[in-house]
PDB file of N, CA, C and O in Angstrom:
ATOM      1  N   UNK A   1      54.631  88.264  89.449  1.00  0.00           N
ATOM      2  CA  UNK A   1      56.038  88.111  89.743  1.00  0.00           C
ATOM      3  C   UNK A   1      56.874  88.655  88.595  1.00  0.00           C
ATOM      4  O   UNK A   1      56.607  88.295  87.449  1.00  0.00           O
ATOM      5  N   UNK A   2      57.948  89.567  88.852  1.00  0.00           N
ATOM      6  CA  UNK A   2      58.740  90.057  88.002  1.00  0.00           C
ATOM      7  C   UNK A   2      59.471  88.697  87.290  1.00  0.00           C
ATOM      8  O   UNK A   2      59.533  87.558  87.753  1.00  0.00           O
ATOM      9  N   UNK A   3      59.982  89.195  86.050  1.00  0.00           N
ATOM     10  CA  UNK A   3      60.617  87.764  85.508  1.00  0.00           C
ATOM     11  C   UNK A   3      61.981  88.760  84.983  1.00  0.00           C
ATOM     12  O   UNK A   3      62.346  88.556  83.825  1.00  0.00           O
ATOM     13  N   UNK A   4      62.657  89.703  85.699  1.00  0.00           N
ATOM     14  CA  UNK A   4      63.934  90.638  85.135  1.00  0.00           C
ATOM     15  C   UNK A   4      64.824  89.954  86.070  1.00  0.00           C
ATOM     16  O   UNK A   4      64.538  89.600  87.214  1.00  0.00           O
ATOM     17  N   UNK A   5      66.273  89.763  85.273  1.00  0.00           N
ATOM     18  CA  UNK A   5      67.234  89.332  85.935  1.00  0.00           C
ATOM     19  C   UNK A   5      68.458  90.518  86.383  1.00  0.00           C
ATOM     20  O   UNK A   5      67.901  91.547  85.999  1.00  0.00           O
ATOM     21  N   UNK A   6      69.550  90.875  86.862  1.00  0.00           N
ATOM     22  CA  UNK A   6      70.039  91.671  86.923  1.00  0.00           C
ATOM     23  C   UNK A   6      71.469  90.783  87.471  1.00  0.00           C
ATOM     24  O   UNK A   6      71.522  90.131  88.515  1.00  0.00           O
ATOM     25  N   UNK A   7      72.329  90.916  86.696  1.00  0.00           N
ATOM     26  CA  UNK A   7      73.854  90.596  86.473  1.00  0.00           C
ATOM     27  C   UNK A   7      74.741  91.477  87.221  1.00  0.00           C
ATOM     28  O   UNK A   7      74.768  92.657  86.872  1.00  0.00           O
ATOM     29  N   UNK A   8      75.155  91.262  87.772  1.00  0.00           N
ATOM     30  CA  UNK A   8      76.851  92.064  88.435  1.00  0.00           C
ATOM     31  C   UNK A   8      77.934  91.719  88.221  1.00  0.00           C
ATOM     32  O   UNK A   8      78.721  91.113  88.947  1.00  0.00           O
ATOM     33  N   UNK A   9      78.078  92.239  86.788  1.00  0.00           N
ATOM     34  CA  UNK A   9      79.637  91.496  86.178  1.00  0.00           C
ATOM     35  C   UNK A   9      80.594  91.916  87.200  1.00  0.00           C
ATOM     36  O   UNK A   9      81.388  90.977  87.254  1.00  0.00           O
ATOM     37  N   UNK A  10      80.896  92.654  87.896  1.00  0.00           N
ATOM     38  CA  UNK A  10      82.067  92.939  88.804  1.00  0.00           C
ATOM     39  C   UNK A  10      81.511  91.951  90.263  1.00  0.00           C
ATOM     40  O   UNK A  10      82.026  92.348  91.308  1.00  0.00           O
ATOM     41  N   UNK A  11      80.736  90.984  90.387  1.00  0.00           N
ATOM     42  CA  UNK A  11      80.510  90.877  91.417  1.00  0.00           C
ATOM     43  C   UNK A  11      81.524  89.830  92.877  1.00  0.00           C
ATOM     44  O   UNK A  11      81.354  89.743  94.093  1.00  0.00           O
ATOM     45  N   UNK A  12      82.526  89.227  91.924  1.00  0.00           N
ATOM     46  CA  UNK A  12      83.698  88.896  92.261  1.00  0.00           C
ATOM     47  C   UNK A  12      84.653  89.982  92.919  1.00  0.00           C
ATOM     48  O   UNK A  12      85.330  89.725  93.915  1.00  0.00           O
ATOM     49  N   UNK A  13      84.654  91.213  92.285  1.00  0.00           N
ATOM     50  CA  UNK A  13      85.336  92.330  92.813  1.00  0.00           C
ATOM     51  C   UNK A  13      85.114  92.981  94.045  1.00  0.00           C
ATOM     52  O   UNK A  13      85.901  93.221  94.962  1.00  0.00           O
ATOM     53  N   UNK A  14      83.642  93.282  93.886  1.00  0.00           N
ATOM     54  CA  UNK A  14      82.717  94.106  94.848  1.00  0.00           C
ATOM     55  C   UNK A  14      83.020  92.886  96.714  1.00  0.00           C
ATOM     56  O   UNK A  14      83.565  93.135  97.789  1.00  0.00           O
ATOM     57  N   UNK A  15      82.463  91.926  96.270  1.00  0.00           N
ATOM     58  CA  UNK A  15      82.613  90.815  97.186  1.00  0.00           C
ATOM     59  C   UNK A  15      83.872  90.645  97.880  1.00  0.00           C
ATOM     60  O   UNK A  15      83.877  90.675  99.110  1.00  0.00           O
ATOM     61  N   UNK A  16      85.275  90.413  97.020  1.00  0.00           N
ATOM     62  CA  UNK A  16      86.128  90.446  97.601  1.00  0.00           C
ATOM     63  C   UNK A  16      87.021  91.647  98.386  1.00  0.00           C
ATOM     64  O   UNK A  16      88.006  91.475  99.106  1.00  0.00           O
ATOM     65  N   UNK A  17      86.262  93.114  97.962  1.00  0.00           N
ATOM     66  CA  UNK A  17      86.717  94.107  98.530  1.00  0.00           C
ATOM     67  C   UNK A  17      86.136  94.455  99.466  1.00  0.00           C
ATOM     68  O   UNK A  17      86.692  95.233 100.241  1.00  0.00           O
ATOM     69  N   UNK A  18      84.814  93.998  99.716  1.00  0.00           N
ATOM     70  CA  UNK A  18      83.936  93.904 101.072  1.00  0.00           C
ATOM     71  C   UNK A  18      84.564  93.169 101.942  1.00  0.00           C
ATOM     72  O   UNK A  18      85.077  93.727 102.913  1.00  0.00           O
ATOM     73  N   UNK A  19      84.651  91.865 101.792  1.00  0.00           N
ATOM     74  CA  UNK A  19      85.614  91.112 102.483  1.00  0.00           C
ATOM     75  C   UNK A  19      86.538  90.737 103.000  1.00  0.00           C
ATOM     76  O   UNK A  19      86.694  89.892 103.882  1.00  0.00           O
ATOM     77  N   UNK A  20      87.370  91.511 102.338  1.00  0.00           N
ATOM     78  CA  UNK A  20      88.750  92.362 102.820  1.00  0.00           C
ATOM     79  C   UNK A  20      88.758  92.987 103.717  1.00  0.00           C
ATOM     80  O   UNK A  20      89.660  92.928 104.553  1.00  0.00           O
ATOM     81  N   UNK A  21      87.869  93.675 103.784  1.00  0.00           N
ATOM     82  CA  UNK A  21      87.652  95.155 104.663  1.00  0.00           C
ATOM     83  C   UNK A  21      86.945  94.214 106.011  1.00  0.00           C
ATOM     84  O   UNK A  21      87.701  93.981 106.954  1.00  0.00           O
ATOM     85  N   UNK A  22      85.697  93.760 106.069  1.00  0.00           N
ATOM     86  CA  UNK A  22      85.661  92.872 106.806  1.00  0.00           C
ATOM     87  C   UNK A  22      86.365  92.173 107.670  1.00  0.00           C
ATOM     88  O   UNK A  22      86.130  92.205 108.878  1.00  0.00           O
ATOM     89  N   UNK A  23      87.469  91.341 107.038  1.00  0.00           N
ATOM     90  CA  UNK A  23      88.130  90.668 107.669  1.00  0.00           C
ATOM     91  C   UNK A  23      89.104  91.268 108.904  1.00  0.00           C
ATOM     92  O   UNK A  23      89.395  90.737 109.975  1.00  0.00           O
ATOM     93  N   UNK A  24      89.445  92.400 108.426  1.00  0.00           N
ATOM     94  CA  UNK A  24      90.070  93.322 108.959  1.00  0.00           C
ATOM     95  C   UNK A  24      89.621  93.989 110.388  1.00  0.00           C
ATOM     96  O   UNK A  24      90.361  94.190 111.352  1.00  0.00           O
ATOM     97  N   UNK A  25      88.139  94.298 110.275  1.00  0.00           N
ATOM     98  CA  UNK A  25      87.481  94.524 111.331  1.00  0.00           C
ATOM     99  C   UNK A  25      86.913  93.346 112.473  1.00  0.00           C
ATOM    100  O   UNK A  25      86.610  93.457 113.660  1.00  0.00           O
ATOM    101  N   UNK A  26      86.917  92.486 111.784  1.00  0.00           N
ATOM    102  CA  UNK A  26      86.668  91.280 112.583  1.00  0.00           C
ATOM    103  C   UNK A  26      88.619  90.922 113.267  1.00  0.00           C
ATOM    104  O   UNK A  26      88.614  90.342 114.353  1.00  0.00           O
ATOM    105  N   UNK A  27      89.769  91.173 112.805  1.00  0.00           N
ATOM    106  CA  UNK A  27      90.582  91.040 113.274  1.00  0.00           C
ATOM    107  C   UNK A  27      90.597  92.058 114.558  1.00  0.00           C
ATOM    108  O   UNK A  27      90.956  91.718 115.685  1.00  0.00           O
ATOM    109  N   UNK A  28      90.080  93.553 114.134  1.00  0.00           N
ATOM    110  CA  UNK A  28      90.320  94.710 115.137  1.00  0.00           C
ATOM    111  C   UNK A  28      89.360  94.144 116.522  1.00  0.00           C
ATOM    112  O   UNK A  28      89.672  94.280 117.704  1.00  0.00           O
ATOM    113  N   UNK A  29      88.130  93.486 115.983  1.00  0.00           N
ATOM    114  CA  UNK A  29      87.298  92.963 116.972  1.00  0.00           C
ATOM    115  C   UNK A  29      87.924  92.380 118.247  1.00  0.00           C
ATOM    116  O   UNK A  29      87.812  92.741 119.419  1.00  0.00           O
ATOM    117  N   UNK A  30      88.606  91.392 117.696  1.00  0.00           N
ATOM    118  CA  UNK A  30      89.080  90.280 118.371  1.00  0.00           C
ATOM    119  C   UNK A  30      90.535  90.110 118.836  1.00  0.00           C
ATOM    120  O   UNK A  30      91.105  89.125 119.305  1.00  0.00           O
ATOM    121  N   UNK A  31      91.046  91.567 118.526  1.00  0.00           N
ATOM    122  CA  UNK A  31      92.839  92.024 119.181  1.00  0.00           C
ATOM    123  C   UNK A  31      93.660  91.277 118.845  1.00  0.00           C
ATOM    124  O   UNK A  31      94.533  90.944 119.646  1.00  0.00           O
ATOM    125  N   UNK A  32      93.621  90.588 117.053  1.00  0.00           N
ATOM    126  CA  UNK A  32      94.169  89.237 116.588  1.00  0.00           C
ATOM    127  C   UNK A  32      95.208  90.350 115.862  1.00  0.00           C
ATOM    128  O   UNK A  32      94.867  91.346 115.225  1.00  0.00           O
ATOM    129  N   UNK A  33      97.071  89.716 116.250  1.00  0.00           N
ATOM    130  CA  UNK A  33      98.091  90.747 115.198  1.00  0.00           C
ATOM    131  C   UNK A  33      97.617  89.906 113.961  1.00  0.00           C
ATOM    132  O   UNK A  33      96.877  88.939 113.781  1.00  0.00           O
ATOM    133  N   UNK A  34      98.690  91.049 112.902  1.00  0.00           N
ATOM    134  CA  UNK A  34      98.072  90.477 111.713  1.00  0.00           C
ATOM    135  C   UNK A  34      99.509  90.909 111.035  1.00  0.00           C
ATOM    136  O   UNK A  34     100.322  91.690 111.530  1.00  0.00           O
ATOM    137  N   UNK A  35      99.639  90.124 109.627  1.00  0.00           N
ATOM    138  CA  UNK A  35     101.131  90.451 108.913  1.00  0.00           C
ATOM    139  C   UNK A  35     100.389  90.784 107.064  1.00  0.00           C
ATOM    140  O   UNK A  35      99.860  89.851 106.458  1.00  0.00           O
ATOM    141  N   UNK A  36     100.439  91.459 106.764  1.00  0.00           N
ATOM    142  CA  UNK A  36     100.214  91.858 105.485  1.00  0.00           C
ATOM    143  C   UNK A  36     101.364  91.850 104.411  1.00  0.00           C
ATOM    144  O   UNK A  36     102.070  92.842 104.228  1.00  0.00           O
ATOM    145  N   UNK A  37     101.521  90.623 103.681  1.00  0.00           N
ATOM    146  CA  UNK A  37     102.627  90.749 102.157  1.00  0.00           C
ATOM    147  C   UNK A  37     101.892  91.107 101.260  1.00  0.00           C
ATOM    148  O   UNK A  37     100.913  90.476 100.863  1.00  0.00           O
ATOM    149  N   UNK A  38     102.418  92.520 100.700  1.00  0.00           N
ATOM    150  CA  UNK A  38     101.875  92.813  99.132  1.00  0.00           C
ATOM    151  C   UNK A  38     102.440  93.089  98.565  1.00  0.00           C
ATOM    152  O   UNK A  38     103.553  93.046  99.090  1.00  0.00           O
ATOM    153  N   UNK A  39     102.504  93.580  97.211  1.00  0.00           N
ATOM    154  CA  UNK A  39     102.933  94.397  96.118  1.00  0.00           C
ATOM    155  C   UNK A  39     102.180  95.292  96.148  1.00  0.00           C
ATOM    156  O   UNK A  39     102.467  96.088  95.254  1.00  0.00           O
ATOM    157  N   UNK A  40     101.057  95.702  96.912  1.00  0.00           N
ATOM    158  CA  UNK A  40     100.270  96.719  96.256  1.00  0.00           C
ATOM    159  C   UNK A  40     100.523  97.662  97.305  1.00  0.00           C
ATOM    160  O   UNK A  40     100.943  97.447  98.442  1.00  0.00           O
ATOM    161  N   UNK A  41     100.086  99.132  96.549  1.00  0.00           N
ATOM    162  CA  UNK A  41      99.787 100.446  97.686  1.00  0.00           C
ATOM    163  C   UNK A  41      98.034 100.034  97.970  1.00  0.00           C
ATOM    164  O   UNK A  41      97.404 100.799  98.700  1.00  0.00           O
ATOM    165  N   UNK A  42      97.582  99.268  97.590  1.00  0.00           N
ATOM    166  CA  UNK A  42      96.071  99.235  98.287  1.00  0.00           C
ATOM    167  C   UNK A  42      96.430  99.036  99.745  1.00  0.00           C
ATOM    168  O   UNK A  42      95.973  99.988 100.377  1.00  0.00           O
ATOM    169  N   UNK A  43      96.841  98.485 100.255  1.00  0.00           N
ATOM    170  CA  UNK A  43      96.971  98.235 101.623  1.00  0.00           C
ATOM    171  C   UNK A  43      96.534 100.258 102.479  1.00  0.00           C
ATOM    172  O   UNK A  43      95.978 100.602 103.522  1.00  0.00           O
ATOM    173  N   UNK A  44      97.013 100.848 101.600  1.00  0.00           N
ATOM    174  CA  UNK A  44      96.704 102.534 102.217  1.00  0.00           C
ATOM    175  C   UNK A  44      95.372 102.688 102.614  1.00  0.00           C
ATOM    176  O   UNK A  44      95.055 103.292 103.639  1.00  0.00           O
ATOM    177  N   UNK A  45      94.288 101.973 101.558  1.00  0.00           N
ATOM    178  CA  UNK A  45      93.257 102.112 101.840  1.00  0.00           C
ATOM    179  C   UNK A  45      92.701 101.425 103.128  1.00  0.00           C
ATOM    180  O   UNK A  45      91.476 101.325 103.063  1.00  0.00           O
ATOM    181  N   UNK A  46      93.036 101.111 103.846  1.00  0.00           N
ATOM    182  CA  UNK A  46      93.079 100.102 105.496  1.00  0.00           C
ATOM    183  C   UNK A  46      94.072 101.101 106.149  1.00  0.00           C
ATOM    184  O   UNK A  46      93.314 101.813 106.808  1.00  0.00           O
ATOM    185  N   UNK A  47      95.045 101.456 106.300  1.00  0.00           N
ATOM    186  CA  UNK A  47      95.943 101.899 107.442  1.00  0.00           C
ATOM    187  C   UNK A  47      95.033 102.245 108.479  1.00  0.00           C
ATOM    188  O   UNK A  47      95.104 101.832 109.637  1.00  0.00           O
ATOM    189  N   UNK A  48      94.023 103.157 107.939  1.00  0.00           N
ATOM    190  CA  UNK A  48      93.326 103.253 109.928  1.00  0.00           C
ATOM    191  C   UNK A  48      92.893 102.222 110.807  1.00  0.00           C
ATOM    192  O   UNK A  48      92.892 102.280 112.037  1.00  0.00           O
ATOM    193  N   UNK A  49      92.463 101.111 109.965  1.00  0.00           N
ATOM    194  CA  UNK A  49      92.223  99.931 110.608  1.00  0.00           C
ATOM    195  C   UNK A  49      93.328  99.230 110.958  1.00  0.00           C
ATOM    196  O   UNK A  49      93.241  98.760 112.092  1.00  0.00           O
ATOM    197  N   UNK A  50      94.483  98.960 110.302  1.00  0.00           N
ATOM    198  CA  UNK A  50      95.739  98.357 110.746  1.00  0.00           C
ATOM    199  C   UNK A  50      96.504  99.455 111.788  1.00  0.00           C
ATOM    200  O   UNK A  50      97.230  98.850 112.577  1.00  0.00           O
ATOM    201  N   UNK A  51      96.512 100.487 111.923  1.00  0.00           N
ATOM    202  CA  UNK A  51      97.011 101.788 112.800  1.00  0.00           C
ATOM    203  C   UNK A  51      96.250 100.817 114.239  1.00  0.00           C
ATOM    204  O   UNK A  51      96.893 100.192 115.083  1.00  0.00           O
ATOM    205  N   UNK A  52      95.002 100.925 114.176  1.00  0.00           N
ATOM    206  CA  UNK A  52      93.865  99.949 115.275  1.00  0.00           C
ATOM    207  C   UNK A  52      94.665  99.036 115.690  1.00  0.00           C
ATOM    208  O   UNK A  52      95.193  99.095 116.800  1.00  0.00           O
ATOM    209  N   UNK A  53      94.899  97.868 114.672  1.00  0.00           N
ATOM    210  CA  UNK A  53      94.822  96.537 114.966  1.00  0.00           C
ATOM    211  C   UNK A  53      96.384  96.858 115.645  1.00  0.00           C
ATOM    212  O   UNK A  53      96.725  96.005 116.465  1.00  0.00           O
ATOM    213  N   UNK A  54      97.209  97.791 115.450  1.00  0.00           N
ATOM    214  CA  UNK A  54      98.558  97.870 115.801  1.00  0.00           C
ATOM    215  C   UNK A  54      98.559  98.610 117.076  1.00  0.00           C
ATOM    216  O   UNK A  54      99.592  98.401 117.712  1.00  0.00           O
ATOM    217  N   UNK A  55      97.928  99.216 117.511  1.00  0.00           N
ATOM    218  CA  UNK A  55      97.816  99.415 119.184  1.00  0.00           C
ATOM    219  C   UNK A  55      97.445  98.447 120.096  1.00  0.00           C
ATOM    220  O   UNK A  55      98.006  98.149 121.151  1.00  0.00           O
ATOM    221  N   UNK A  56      95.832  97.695 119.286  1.00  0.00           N
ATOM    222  CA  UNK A  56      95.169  96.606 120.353  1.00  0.00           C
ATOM    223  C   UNK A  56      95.464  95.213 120.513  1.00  0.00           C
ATOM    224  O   UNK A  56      95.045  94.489 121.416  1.00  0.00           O
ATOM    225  N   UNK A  57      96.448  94.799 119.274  1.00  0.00           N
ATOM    226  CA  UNK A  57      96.436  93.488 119.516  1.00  0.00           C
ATOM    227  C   UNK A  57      97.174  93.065 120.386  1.00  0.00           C
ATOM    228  O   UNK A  57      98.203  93.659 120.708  1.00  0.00           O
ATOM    229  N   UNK A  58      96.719  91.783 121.012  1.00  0.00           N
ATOM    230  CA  UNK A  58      97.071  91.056 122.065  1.00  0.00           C
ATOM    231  C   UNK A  58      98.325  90.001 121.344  1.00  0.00           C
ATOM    232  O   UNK A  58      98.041  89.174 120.478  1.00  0.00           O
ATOM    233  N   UNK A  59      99.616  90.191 121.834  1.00  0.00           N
ATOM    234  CA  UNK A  59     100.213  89.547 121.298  1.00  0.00           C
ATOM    235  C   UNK A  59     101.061  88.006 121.965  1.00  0.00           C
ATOM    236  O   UNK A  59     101.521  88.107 123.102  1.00  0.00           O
ATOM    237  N   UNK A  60     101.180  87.024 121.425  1.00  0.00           N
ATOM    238  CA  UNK A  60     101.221  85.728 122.436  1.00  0.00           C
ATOM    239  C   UNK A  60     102.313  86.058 123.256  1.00  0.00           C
ATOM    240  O   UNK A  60     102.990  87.006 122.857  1.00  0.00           O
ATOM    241  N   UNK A  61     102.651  85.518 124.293  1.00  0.00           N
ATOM    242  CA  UNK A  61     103.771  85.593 125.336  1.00  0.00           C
ATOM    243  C   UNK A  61     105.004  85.325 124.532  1.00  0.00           C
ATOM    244  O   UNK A  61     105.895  86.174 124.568  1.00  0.00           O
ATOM    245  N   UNK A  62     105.196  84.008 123.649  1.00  0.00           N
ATOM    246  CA  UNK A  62     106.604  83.822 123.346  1.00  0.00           C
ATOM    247  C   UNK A  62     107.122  85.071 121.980  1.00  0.00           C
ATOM    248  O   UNK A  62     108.241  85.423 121.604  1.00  0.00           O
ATOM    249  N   UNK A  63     105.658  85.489 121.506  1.00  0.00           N
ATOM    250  CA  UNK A  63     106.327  87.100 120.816  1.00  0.00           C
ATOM    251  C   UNK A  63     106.814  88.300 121.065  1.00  0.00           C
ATOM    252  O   UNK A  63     107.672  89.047 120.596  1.00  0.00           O
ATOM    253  N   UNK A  64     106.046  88.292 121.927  1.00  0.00           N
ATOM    254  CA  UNK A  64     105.899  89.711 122.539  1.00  0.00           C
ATOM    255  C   UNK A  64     107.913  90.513 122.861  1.00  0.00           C
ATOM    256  O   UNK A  64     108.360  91.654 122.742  1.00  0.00           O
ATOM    257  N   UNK A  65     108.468  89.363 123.221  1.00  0.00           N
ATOM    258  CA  UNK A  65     109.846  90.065 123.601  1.00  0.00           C
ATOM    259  C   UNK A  65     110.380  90.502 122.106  1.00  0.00           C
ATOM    260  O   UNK A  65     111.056  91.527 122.019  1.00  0.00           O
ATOM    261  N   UNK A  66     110.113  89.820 121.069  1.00  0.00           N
ATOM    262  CA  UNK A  66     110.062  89.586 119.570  1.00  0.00           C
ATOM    263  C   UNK A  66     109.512  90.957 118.444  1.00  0.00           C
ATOM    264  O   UNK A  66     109.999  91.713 117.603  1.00  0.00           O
ATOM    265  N   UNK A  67     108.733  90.780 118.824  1.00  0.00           N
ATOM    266  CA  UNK A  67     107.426  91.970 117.775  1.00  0.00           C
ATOM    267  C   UNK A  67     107.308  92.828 118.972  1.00  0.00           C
ATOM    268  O   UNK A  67     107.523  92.345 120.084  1.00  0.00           O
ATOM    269  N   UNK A  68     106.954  94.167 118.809  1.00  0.00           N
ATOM    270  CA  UNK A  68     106.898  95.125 118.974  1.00  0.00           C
ATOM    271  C   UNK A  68     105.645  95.794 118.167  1.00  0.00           C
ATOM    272  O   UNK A  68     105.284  96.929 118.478  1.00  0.00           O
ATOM    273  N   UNK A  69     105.150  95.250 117.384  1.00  0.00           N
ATOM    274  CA  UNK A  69     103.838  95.725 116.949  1.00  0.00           C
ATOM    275  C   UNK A  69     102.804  94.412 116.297  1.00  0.00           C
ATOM    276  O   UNK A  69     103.224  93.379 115.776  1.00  0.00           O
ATOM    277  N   UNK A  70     101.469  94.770 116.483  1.00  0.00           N
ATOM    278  CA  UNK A  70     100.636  94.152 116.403  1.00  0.00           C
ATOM    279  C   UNK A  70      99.830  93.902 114.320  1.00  0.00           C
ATOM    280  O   UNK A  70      99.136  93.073 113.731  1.00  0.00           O
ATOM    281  N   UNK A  71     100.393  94.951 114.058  1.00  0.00           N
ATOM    282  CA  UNK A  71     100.425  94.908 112.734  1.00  0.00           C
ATOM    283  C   UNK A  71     101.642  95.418 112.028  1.00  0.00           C
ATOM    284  O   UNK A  71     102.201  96.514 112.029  1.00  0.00           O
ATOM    285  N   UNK A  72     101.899  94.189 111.374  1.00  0.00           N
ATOM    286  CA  UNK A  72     103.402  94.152 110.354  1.00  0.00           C
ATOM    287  C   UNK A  72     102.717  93.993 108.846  1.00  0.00           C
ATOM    288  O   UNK A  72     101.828  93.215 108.500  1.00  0.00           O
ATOM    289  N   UNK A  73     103.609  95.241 107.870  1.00  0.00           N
ATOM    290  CA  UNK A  73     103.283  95.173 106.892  1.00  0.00           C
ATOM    291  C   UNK A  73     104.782  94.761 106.201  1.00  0.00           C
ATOM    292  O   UNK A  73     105.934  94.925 106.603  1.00  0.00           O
ATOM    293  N   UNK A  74     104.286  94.222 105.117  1.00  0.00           N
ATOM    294  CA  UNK A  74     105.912  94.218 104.161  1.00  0.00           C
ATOM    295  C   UNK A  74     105.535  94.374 102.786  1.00  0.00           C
ATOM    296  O   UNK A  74     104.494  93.834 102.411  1.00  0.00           O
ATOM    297  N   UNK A  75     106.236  95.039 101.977  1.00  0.00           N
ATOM    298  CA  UNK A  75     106.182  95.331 100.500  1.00  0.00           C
ATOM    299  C   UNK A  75     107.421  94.116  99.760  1.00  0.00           C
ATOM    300  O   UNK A  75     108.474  93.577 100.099  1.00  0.00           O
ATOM    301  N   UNK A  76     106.637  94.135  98.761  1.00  0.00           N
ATOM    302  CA  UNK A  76     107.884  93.297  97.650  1.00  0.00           C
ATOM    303  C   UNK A  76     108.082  94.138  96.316  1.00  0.00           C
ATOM    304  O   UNK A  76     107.148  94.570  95.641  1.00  0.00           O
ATOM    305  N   UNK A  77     109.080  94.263  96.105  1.00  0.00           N
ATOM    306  CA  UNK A  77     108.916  95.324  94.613  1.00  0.00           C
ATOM    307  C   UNK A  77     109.951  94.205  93.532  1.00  0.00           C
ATOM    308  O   UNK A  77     110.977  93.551  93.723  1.00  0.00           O
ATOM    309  N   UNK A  78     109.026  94.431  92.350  1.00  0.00           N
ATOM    310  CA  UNK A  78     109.879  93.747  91.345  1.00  0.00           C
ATOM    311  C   UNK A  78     109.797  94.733  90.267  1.00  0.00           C
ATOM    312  O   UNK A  78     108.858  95.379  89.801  1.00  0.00           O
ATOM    313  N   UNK A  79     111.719  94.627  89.863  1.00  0.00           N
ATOM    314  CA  UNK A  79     112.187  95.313  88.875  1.00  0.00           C
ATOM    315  C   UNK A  79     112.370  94.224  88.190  1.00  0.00           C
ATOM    316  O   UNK A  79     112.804  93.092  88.406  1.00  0.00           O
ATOM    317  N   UNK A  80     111.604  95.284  86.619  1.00  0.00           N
ATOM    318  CA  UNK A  80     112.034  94.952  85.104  1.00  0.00           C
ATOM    319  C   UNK A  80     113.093  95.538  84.584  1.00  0.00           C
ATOM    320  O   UNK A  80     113.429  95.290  83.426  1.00  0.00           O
TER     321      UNK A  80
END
């Protein structure tokens, strides 16, 4: 039996950017809208999947006269 260990100092990172991405596809799965608040331009890295989730989702009856799309993004910018 090997006795070598192997560490993934980023493995908090790796995990949560899998998971992200994930979540996302499990939303496209299941035609669930979705609302994204960030500060970040990462969100770019998803648009084809949110482009998806913004054609297919099924949106509840009392929204629908309301929203007009199935994926809403919003930015926040803070000035120094």
């Amino acid at each position: 039996m090997g006795k070598t260990m192997s560490v993934k100092v980023n493995a908090p990172e790796l995990l949560e950017k899998l998971l992200s991405r994930k979540l996302l596809e499990i939303i496209l799965k299941y035609r669930f809208p979705v609302e994204i608040a960030t500060k970040s331009k990462l969100v770019l890295r998803d648009l084809d999947l949110l482009k998806k989730i913004d054609k297919t989702a099924i949106l509840p009856d009392d929204l629908r006269p309301k929203l007009k799309h199935g994926a809403i993004i919003s930015f926040s910018i803070s000035i120094k």
